[in-house]
Every structure is written in structure tokens, then in C-alpha cells.
N, C-alpha and C positions, 0 to 999 in steps of 0.2 A: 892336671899337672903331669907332666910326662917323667920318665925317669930321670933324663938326661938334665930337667931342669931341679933335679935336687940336690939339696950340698951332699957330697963324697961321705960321709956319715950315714946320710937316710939313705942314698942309694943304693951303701953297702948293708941297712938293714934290712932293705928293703928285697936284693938280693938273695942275702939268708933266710928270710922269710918266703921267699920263692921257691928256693930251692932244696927246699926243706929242712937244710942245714942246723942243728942244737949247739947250741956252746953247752958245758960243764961248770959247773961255780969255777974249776979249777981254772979255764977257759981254753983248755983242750975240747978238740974235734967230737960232739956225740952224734954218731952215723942214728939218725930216727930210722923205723920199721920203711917207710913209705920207700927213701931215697937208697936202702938196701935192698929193699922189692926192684926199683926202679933199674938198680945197676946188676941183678938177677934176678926175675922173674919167675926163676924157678924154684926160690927160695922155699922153706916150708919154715911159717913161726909157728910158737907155742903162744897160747892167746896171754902169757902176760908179757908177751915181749910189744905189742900192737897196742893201740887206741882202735878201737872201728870206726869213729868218725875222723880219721886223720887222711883214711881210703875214700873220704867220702866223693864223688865224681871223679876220682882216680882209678880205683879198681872195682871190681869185683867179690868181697870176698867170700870165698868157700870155707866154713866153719863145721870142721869136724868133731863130733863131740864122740869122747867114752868115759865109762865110770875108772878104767886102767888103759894102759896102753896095749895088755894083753886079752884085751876083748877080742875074740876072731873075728866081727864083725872090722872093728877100727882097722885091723892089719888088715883085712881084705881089703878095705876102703883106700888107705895109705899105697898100697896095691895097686890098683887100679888108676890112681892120680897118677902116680910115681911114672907109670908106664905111658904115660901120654902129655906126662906136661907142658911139653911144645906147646901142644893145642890150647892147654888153657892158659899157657902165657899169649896167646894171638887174639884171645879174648880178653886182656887183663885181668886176671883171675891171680887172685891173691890168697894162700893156703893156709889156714890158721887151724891146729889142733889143742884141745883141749882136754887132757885125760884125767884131770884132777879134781875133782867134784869138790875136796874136802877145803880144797881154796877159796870156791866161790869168786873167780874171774867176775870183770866186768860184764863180759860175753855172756858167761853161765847166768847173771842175775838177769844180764839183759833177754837174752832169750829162753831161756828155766828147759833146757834140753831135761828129760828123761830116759837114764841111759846111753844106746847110741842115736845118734841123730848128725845128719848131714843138714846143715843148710847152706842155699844161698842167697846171699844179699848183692842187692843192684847196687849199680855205681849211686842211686837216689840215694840210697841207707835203708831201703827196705827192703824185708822180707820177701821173696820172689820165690821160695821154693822148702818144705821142709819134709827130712825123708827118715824114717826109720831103720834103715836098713841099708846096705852099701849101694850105691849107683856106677853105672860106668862111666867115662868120662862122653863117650857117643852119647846118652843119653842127656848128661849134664850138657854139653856144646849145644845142640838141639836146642834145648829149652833156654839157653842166653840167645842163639844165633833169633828166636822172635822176639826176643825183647824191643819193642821200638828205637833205642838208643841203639843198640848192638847192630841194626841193620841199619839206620842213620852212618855207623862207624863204617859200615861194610860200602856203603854209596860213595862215601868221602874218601874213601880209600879208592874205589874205582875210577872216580872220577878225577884224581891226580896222578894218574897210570897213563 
């Protein structure tokens, strides 16, 4: 069944559910994590603002963990993204930090970071890289531009030029 053959009801659910779109009980506008990443790229969330599977074949994401946000490690981190995130928006890379240990994020259970720790997760939802210590964004690029999806993106791209 095609969109166009649905009643004006499911279409338009069916819309919202595409395009990421939440109603509110209230039934005002809730902008989801994904469709603000979507309309800024360069965004940086706090991992309880995100679901991780909500990025899943949409982004990338890069999940910064510290026990504070004044770890010198994390500020180096934050650092070094900050200063090139062009590049990891060209990769779909999605920025989630998480400084709060004593909350116990979905993230932190999901992945039981120790301290600081960078990871990143493939557009699949798996684990693709975890780091203890601050990375550059050259290094991180690198390591997505072999990912076999990431050079699939790169061919598709070339080949509508």
C-alpha cells in the first residue's frame, strides 16, 4: 500500500512517524533528539535528553562519558570535537555526553563506562570503538571513514556528483 492510497488520518500518522515528529498529552509540538540533531548537526546532547536506539541507521553516535564535567580528560575531549564538528556532522555523528554517574543513564547501564571513556556506536547500534582517554576528531574520522557503511555513503555520494 502506498501512502497516497491511505485515508488523510493514517497518512498523516504515518508522516509523523517519519519524520520523527512527538505530540505532548497537551498535543503541542515535542521536537525528539533525532529531528533536532537532523535540523543541527552540530548539536551536543546530554545522554538523558536521547534514546540510542531512536539514531539507530540514522547516526552515528559518539558517547562521551565522565564521572564530572570537570574531568580534564572530558574538557579536553569536548575540545577537540568542538573544534571540528563540521567533519563529524559529514559523517553523521551524533554527540552525547554523559557526566553524571550518580544517575545511571540508559547509556551508562547500557555500556558501564569506567570513568572517562569515549565511545563510538555504528549507525548498526553497535559498539565500533571504546577509548579511555581523549581522541582527536582525525583519528575518530579515520576509524568511521572504514567502516563498510561509511564508504558505501562515500560511493553514493560520488556517484550522484
Amino acid at each position: 500500500m502506498t501512502l497516497h492510497t491511505l485515508p488523510v488520518h493514517a497518512a498523516f500518522a504515518a508522516f509523523l512517524a517519519l519524520s520523527g515528529a512527538a505530540f505532548a498529552a497537551d498535543g503541542e509540538a515535542d521536537e525528539s533528539a533525532v529531528a533536532r540533531w537532523e535540523a543541527d548537526k552540530t548539536v551536543i546532547f546530554d545522554a538523558s535528553e536521547v534514546n540510542l536506539d531512536d539514531f539507530k541507521w540514522i547516526a552515528r553516535p559518539v558517547i562521551v562519558f565522565a564521572d564530572s564535567d570537570a574531568v580534564p580528560a572530558f574538557a579536553t575531549q569536548i575540545e577537540f570535537l568542538n573544534d571540528r564538528l563540521e567533519e563529524l556532522a559529514k559523517r553523521d555523528v551524533v554527540i552525547i555526553t554523559d557526566t553524571s554517574p550518580d544517575e545511571r543513564s540508559d547509556l551508562r547501564k547500557k555500556l558501564r563506562p569506567r570513568g572517562f571513556m569515549l565511545t563510538l556506536i555504528g549507525k548498526d547500534g553497535g559498539v565500533k570503538l571504546r577509548k579511555p582517554f581523549p581522541w582527536h576528531v582525525r583519528e575518530l574520522s579515520r576509524q568511521i571513514d572504514k567502516m563498510p557503511m561509511r564508504q558505501q555513503e562515500i560511493r553514493d555520494r560520488l556517484a550522484t556528483q
